[in-house]
C-alpha beads as a LAMMPS data file, in Angstrom:
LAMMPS data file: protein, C-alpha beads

90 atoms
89 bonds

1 atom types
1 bond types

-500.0 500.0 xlo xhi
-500.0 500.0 ylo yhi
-500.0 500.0 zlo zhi

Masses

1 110.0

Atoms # bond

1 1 1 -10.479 -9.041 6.385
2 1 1 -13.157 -7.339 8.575
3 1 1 -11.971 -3.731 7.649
4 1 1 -13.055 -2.525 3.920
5 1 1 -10.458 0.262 3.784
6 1 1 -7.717 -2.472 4.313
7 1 1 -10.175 -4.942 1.510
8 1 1 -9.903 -2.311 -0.804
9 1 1 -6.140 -1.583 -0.695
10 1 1 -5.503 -4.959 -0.973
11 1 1 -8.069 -5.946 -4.237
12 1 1 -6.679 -2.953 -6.017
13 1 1 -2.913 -3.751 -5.720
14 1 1 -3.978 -7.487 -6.312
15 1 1 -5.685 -6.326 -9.728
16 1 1 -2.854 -4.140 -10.475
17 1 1 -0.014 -5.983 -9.653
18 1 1 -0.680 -9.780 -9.116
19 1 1 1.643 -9.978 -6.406
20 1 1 2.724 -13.269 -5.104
21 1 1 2.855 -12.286 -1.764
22 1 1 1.453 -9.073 0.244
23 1 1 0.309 -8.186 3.447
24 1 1 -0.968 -4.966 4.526
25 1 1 -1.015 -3.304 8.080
26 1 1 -3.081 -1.005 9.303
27 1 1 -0.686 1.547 11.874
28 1 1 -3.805 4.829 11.852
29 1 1 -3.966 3.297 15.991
30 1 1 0.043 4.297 16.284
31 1 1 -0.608 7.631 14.206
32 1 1 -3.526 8.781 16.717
33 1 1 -3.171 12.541 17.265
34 1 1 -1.605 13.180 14.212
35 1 1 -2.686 15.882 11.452
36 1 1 -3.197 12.866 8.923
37 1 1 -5.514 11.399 11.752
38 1 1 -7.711 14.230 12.347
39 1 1 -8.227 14.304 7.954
40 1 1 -9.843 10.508 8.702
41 1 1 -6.925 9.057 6.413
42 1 1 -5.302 6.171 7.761
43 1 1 -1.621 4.953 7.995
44 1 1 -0.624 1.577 6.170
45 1 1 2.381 -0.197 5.984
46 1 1 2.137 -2.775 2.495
47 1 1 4.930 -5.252 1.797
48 1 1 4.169 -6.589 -1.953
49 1 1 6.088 -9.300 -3.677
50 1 1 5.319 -8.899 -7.306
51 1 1 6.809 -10.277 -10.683
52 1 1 6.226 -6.313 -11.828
53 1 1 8.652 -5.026 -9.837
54 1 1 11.690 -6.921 -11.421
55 1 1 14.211 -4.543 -13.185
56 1 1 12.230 -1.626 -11.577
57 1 1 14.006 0.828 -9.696
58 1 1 12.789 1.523 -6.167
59 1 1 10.753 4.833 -7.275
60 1 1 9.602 3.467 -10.442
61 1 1 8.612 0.220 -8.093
62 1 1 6.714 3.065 -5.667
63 1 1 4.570 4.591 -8.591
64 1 1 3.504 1.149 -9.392
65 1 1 1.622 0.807 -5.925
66 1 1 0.643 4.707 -5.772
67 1 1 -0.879 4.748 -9.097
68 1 1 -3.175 1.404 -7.883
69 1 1 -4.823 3.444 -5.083
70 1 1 -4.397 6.857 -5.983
71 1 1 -7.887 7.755 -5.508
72 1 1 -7.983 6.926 -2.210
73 1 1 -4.619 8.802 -1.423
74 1 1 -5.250 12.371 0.940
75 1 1 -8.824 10.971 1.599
76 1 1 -9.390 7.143 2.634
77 1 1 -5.509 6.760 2.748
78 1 1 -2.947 9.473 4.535
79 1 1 0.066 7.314 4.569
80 1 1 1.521 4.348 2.866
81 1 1 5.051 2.811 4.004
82 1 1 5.680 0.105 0.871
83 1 1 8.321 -2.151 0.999
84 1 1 8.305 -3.503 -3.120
85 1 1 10.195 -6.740 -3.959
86 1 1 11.107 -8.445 -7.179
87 1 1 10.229 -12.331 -6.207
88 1 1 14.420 -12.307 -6.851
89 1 1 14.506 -10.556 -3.938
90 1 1 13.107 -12.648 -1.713

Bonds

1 1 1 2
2 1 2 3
3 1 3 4
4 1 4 5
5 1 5 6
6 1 6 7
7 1 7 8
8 1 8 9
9 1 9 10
10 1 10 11
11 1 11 12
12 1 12 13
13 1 13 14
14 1 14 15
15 1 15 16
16 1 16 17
17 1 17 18
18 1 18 19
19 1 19 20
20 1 20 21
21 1 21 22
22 1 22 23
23 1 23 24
24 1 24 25
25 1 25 26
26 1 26 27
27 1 27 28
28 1 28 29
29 1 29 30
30 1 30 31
31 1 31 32
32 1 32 33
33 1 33 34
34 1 34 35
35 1 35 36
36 1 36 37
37 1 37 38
38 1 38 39
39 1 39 40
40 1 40 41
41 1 41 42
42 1 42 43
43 1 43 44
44 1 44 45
45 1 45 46
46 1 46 47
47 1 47 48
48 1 48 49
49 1 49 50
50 1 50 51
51 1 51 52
52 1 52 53
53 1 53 54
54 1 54 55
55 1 55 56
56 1 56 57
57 1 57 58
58 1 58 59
59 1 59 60
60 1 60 61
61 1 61 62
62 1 62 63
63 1 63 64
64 1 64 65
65 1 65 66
66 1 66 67
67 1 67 68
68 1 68 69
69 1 69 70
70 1 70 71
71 1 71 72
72 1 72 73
73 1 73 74
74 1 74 75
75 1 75 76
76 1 76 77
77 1 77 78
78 1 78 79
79 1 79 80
80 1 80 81
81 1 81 82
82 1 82 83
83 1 83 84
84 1 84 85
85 1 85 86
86 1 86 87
87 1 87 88
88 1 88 89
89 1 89 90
């Protein structure tokens, strides 16, 4: 993964959650002109697969992936679509 924003997402939900399955997209290019844009924040769309996530409600399932980048949220990372499965789920 050339991009290090994009490496970094995906090592801190890896170390967070241990997903069995993720894959991250970066959408900023689709988002050009927008507010978020101009702030140097991109837009990413995650889909994570994760054994954490079973039993979780979808907001509760949300907060998991939030609270593993929050740092970088309103500064490296504008917006995040997540799509959160239970490996049940699947």
């Amino acid at each position: 993964m050339s991009d290090p924003r994009l490496a970094k997402i995906r090592e801190r939900l890896e170390a967070a959650l241990g997903p069995a399955d993720i894959t991250i997209e970066d959408e900023s290019a689709m988002h050009a002109g927008h507010a978020g844009a101009a702030s140097g924040g991109g837009h990413y769309r995650v889909r994570i697969v994760s054994d954490k996530f079973q039993g979780h409600k979808l907001v509760t399932r949300h907060r998991l992936v939030y609270d593993s980048v929050h740092d970088m949220m309103h500064k490296e990372i504008h917006a995040l679509a997540i799509t959160a499965l239970a490996p049940s789920e699947v």
